[in-house]
Each structure stands twice: as C-alpha cells, then as structure tokens.
Backbone as JSON Lines, residues from 0, in Angstrom:
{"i":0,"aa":"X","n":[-97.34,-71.41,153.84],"ca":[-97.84,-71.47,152.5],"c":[-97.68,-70.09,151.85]}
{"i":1,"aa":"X","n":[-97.3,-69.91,150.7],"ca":[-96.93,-68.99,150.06],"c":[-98.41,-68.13,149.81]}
{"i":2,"aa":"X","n":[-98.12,-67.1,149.61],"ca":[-98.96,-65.95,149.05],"c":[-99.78,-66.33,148.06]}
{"i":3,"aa":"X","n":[-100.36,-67.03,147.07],"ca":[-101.0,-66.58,145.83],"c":[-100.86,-65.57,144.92]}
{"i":4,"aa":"X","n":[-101.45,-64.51,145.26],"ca":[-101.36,-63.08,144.8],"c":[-99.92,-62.68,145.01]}
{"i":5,"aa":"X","n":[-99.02,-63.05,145.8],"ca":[-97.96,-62.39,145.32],"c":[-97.15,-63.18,144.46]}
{"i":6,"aa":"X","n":[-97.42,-64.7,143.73],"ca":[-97.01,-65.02,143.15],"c":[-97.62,-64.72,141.4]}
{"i":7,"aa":"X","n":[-98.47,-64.73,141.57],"ca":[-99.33,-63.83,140.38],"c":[-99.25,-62.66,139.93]}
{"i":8,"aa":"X","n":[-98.33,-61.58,140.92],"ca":[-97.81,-60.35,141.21],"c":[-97.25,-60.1,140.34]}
{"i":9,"aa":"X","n":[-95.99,-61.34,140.86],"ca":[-94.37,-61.55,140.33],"c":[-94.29,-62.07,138.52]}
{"i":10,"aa":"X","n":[-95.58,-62.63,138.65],"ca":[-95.7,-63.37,136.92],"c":[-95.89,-62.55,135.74]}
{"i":11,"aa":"X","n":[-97.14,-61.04,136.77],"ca":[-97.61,-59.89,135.57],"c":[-96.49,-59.32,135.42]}
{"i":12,"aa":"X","n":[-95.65,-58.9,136.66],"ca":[-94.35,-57.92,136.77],"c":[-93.57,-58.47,135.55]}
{"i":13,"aa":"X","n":[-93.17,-59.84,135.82],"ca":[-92.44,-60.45,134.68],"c":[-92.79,-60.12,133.27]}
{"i":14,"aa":"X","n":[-94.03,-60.19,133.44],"ca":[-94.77,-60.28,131.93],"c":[-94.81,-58.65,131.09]}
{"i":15,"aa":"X","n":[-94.62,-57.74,131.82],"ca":[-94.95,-56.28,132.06],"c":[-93.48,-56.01,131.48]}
{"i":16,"aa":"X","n":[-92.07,-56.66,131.89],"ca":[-90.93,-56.52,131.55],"c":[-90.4,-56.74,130.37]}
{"i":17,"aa":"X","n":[-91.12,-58.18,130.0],"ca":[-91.1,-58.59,128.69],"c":[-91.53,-58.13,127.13]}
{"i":18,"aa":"X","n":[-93.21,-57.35,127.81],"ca":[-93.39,-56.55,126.91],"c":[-92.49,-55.85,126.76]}
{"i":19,"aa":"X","n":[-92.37,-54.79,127.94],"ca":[-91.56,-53.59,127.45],"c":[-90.28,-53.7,126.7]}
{"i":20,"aa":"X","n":[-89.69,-54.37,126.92],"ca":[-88.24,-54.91,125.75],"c":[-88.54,-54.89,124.49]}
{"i":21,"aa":"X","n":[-90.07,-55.43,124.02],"ca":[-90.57,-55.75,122.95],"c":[-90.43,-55.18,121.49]}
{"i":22,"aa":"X","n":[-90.32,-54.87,120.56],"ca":[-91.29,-53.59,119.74],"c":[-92.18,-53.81,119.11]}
{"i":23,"aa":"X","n":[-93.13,-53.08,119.3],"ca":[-94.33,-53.05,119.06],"c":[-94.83,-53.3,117.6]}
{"i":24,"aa":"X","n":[-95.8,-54.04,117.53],"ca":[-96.19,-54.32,116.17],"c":[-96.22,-52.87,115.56]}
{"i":25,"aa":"X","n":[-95.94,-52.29,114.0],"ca":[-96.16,-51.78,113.5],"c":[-96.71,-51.93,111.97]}
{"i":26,"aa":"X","n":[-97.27,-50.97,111.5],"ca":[-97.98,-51.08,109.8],"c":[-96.43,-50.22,109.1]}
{"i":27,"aa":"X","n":[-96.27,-51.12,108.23],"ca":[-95.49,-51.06,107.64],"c":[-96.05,-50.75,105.77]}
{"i":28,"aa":"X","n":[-95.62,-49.83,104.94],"ca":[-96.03,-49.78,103.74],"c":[-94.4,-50.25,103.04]}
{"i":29,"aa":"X","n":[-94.84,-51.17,101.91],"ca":[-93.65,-51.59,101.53],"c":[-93.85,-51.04,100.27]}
{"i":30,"aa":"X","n":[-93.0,-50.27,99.51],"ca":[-93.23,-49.78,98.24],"c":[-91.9,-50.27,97.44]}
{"i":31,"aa":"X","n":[-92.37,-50.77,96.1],"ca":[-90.84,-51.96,95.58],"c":[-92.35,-52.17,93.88]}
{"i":32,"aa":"X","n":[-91.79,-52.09,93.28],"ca":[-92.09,-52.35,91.84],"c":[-91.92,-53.99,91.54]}
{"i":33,"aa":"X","n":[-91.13,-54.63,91.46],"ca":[-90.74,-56.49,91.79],"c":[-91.4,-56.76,92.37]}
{"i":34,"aa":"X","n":[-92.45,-57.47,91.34],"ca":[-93.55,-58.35,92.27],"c":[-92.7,-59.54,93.35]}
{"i":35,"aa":"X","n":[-91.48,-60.12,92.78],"ca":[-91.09,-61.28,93.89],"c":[-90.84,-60.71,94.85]}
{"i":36,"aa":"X","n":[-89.82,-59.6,94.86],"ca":[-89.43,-59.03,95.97],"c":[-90.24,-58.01,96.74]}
{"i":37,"aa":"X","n":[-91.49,-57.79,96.19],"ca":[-92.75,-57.1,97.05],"c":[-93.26,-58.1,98.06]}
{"i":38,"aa":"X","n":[-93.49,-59.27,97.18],"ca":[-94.07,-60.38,98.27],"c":[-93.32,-61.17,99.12]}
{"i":39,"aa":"X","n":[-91.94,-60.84,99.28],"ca":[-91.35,-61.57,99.59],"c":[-90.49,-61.2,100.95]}
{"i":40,"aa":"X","n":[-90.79,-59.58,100.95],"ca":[-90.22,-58.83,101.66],"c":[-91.43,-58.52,102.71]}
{"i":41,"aa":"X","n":[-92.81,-58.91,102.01],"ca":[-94.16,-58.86,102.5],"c":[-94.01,-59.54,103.63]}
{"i":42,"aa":"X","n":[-93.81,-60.97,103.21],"ca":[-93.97,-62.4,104.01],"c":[-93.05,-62.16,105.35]}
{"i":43,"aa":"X","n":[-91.53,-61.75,104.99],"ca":[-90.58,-61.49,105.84],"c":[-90.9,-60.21,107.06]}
{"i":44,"aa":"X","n":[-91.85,-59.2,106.98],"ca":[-91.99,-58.76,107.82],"c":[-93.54,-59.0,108.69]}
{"i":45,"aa":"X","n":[-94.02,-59.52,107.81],"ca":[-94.85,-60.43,108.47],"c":[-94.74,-61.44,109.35]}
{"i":46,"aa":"X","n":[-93.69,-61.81,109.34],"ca":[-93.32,-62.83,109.94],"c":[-92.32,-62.69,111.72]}
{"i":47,"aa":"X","n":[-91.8,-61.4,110.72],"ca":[-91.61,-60.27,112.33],"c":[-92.65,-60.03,113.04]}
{"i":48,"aa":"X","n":[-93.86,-60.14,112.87],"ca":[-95.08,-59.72,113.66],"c":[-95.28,-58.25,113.33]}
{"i":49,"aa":"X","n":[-95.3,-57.95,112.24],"ca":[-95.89,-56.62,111.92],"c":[-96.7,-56.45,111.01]}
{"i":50,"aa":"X","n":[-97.42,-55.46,109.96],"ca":[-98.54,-55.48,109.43],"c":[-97.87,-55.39,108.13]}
{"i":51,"aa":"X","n":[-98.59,-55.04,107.39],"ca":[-98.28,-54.66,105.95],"c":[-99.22,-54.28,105.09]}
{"i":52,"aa":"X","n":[-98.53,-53.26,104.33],"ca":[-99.17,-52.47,103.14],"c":[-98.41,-52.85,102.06]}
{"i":53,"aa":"X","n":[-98.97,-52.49,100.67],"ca":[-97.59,-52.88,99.84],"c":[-98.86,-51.97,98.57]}
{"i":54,"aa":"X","n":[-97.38,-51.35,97.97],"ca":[-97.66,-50.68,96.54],"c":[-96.8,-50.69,95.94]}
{"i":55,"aa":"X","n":[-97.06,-50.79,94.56],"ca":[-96.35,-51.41,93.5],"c":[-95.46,-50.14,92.95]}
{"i":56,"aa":"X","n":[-95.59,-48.97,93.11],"ca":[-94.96,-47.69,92.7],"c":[-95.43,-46.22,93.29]}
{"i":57,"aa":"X","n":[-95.08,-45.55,93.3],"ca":[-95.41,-44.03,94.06],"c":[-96.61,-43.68,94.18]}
{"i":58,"aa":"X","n":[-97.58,-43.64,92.8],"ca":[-98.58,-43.13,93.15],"c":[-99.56,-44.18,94.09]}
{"i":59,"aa":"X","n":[-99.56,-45.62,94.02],"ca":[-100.33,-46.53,95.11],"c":[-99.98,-45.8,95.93]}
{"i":60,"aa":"X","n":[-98.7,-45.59,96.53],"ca":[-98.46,-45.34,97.93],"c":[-98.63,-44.52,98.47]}
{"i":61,"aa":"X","n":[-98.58,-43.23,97.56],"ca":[-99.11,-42.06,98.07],"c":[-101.05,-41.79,98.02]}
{"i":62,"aa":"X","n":[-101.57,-42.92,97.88],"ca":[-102.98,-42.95,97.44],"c":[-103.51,-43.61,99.62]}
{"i":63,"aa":"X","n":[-102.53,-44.5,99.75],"ca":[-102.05,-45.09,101.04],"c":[-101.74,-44.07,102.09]}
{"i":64,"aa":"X","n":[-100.77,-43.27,101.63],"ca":[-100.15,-42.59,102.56],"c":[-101.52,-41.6,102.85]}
{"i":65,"aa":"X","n":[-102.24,-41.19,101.96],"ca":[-103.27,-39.78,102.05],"c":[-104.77,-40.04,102.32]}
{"i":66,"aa":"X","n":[-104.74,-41.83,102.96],"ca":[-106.02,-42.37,103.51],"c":[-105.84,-42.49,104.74]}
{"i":67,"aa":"X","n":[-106.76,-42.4,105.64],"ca":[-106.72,-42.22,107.24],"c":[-106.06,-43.63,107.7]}
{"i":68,"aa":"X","n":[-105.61,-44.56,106.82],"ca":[-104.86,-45.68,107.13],"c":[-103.8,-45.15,108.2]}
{"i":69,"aa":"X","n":[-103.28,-46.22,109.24],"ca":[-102.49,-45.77,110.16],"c":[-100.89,-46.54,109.61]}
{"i":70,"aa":"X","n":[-99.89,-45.66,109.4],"ca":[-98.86,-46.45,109.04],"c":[-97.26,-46.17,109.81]}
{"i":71,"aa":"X","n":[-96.84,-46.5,110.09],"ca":[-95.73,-46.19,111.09],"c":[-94.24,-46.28,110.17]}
{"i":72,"aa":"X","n":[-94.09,-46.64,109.35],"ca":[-92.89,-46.85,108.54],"c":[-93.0,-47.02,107.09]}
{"i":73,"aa":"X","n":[-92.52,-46.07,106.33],"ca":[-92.36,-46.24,104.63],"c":[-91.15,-47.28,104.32]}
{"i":74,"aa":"X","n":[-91.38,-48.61,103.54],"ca":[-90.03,-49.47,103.6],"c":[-90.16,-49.08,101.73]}
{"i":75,"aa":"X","n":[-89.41,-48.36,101.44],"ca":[-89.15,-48.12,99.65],"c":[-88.03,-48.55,99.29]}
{"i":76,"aa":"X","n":[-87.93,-49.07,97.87],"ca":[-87.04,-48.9,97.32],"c":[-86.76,-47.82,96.43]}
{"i":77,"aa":"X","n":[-85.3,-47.58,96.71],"ca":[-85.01,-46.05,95.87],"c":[-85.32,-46.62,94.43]}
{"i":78,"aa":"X","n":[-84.67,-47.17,93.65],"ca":[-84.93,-47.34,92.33],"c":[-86.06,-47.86,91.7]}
{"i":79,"aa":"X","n":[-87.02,-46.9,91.03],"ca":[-88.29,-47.47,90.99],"c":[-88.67,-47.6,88.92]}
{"i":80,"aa":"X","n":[-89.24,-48.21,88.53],"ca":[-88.79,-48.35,87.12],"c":[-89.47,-46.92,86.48]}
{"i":81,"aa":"X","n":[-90.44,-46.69,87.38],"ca":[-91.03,-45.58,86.54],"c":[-90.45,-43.97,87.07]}
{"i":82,"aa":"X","n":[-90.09,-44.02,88.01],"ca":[-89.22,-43.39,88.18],"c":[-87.59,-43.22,88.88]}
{"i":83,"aa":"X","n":[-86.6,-43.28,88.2],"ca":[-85.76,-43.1,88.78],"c":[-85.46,-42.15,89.97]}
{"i":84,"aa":"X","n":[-85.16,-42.95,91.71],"ca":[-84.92,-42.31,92.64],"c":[-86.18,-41.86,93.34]}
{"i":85,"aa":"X","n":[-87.26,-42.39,92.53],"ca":[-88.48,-42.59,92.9],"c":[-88.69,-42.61,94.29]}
{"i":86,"aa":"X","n":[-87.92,-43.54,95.2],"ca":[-88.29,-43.77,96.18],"c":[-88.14,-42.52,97.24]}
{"i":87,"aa":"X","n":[-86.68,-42.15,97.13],"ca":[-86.22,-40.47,97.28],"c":[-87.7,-39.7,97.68]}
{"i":88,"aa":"X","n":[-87.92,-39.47,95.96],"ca":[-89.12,-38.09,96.06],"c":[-90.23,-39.07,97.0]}
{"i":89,"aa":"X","n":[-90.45,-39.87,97.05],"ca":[-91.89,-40.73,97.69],"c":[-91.41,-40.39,98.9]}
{"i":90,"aa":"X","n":[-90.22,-40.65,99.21],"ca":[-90.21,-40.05,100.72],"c":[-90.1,-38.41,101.54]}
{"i":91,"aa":"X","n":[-89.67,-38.12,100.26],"ca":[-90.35,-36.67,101.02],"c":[-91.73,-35.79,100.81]}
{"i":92,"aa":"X","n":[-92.09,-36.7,99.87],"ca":[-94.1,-36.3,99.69],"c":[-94.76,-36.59,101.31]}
{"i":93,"aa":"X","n":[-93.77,-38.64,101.37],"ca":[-94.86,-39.14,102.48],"c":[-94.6,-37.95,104.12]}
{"i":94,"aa":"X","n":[-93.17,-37.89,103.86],"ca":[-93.05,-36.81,105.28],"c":[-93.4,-35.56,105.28]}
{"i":95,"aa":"X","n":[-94.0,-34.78,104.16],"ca":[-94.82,-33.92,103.75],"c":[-96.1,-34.15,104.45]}
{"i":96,"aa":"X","n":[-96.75,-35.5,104.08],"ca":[-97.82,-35.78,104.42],"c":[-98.5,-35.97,106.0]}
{"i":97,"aa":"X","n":[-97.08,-36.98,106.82],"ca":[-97.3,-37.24,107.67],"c":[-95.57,-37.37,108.36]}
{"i":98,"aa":"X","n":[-95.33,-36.39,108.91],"ca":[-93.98,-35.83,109.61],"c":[-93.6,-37.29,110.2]}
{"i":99,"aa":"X","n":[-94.27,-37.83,111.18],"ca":[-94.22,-38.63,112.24],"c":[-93.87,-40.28,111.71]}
{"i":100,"aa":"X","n":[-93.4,-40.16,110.15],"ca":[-92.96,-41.57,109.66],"c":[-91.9,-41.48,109.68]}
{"i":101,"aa":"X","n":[-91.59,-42.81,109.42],"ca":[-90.54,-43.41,110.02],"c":[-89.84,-43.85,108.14]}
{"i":102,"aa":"X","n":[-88.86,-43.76,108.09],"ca":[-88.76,-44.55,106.42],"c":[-87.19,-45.4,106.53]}
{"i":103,"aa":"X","n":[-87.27,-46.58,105.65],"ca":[-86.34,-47.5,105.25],"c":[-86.3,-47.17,104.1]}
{"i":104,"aa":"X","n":[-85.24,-47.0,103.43],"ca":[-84.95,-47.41,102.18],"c":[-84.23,-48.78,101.83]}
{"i":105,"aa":"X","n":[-84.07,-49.14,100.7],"ca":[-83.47,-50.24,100.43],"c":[-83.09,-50.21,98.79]}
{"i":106,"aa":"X","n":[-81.81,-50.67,98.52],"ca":[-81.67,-50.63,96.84],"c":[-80.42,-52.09,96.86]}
{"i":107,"aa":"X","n":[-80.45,-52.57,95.44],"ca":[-79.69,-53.82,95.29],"c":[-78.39,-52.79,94.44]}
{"i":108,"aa":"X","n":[-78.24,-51.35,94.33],"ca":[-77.27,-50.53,93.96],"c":[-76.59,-49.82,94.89]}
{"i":109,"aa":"X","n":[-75.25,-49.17,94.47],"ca":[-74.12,-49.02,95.46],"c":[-74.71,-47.8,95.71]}
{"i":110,"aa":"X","n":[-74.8,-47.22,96.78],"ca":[-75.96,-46.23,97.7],"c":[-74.36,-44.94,97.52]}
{"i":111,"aa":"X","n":[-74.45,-43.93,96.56],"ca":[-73.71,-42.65,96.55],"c":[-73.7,-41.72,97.49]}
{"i":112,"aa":"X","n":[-72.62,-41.24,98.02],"ca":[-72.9,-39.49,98.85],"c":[-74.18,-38.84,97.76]}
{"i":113,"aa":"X","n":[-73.99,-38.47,96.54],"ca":[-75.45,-37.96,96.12],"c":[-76.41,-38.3,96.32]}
{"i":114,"aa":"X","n":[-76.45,-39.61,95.97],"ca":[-78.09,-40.34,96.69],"c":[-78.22,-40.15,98.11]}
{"i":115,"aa":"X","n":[-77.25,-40.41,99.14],"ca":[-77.58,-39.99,100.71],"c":[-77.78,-38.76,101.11]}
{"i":116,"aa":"X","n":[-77.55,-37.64,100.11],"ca":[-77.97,-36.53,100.01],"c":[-79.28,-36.6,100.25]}
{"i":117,"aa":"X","n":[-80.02,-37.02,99.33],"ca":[-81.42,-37.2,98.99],"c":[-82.43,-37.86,100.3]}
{"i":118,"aa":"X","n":[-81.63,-38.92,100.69],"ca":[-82.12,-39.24,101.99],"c":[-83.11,-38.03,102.75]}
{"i":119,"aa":"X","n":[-84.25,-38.51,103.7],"ca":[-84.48,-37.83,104.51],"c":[-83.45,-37.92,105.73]}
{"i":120,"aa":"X","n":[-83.51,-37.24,107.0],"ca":[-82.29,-36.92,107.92],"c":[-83.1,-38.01,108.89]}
{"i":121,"aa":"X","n":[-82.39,-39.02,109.51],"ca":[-82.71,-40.0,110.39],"c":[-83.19,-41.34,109.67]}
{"i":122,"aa":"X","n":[-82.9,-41.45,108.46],"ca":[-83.34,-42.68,108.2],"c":[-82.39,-43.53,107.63]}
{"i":123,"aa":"X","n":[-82.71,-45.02,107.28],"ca":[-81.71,-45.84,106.71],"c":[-81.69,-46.39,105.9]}
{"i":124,"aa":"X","n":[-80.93,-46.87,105.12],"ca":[-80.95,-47.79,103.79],"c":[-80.16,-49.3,103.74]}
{"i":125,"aa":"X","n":[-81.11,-50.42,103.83],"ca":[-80.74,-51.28,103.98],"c":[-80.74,-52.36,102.12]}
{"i":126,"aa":"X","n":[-79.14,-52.59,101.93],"ca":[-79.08,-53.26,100.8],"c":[-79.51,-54.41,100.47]}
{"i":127,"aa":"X","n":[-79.77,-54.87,99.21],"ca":[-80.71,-55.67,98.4],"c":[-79.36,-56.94,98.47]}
{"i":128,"aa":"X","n":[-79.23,-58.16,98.69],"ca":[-80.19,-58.77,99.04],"c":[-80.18,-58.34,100.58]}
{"i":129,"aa":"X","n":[-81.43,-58.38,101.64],"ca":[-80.97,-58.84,103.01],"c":[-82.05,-59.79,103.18]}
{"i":130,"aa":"X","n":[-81.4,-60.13,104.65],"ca":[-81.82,-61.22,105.17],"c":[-83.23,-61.1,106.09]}
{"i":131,"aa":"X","n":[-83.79,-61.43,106.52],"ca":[-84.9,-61.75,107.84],"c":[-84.53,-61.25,108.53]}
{"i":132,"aa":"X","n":[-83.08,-61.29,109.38],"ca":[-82.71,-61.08,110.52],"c":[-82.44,-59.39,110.31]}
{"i":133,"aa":"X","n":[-81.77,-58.82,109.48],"ca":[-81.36,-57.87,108.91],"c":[-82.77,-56.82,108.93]}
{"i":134,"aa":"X","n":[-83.54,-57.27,108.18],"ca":[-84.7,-56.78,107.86],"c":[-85.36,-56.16,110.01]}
{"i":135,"aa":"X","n":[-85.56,-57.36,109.99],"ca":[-86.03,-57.0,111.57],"c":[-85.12,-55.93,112.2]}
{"i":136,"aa":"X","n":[-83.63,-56.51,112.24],"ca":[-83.4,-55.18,113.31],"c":[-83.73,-53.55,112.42]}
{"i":137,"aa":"X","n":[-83.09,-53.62,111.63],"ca":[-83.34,-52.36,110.62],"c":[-84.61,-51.63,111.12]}
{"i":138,"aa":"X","n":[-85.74,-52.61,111.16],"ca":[-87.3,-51.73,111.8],"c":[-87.12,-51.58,113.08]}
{"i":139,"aa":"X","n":[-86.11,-52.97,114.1],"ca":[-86.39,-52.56,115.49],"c":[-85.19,-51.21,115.82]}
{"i":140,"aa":"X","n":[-84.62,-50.95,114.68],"ca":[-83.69,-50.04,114.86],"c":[-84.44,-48.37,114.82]}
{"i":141,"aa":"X","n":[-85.49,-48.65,113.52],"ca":[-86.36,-47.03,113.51],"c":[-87.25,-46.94,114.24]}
{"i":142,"aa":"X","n":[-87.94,-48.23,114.87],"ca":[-88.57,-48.07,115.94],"c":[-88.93,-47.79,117.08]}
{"i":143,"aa":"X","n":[-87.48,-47.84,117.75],"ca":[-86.68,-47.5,118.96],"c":[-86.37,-46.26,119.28]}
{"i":144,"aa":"X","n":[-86.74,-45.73,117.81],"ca":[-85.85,-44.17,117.6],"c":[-86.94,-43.09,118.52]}
C-alpha cells in the first residue's frame, strides 16, 4: 500500500511548481481619460486576475500614486486631453515618487523616436487597439522583469 504522505508530498510539490510559473496578482493603476476605454481596459485586466486603480487624468493619479496605496504598475496612456504627452510627464513624477514601478504605456498613435525618447528606460508601449491576450503578456512581460 502506498505511502499517503508521500502522495500528498508529490501533490503540494506539484502545486508549489505551478505557483511558481505563475505571476503574481498585481495593483495595477490605469490612467486613460476615455471613459470606454478606462473601463474597458479595467474589466480586461481584471479578468487577468489582477487589481485595479483607475484615474481619469494626471492629477487623480498622482493623488493615487502619493497615498500609501500599494501599486505595482502605472498602465497610462501617453495622449491625455488635458495634457499632451501627459502620460510621459505622469511617468516620471510616478518614478520620482516610487522608483520600484513598473509602467506600460499605451497610445492608439504612431509611437516616434521623440516620444521613445521620453519613455522611462525599461518600459513598454503597447498600441491602441489591443487585445486581452496582448494586454496580459505585456504585464506578464514587466512583471517578470
């Protein structure tokens, strides 16, 4: 008759593996002016199993970013109505604020060497429209990092 416990062993081990492949839920702040595409981009990473914040333009987010809230990734869009490239300066306030973020950008415009200038160094910009699937790796991509 077999072991018990070492079959219960073999199940956590398994289970222990699985996590680790995983990535980990994270809080995500989504900053995007378009109410459809705020909520919509909401739902979609929600649906990845991660959290969400959402502000409608720079100063919400930086009101977010400068509360003991815990947030692991800025998802902005560069073009913001009230400010052009908005998302840009938002991201180097938020890494001002808190070094240890992680940021996505995203724009439905053709992304320039000037604008990637602007970029912070290690991050990415994923174009307008994307998909679910797109969306996910993009985070399991800064996540990993």
């Amino acid at each position: 008759m077999a072991d018990p416990l070492s079959s219960l062993g073999t199940v956590v081990a398994a289970m222990l593996v699985f996590a680790a492949e995983r990535v980990f839920m994270a809080v995500i702040l989504i900053v995007e002016d378009e109410v459809f595409i705020r909520d919509t981009a909401e739902m979609m990473i929600q649906d990845c199993g991660h959290h969400t914040l959402s502000a409608g333009g720079v100063d919400d987010a930086l009101l977010l970013l400068r509360s003991p809230q815990h947030i692991d990734v800025l998802f902005t869009d560069i073009y913001l109505k009230a400010a052009i490239l908005g998302g840009c300066e938002l991201a180097h306030q938020a890494i001002a604020l808190r070094p240890e973020l992680r940021v996505l950008y995203t724009t439905g415009n053709f992304v320039t060497d000037k604008m990637k200038a602007l970029f912070i160094e290690g991050t990415h910009c994923l174009s307008k429209p994307y998909t679910q699937h797109q969306l996910q790796e993009s985070f399991e991509g800064l996540l990993a990092a």
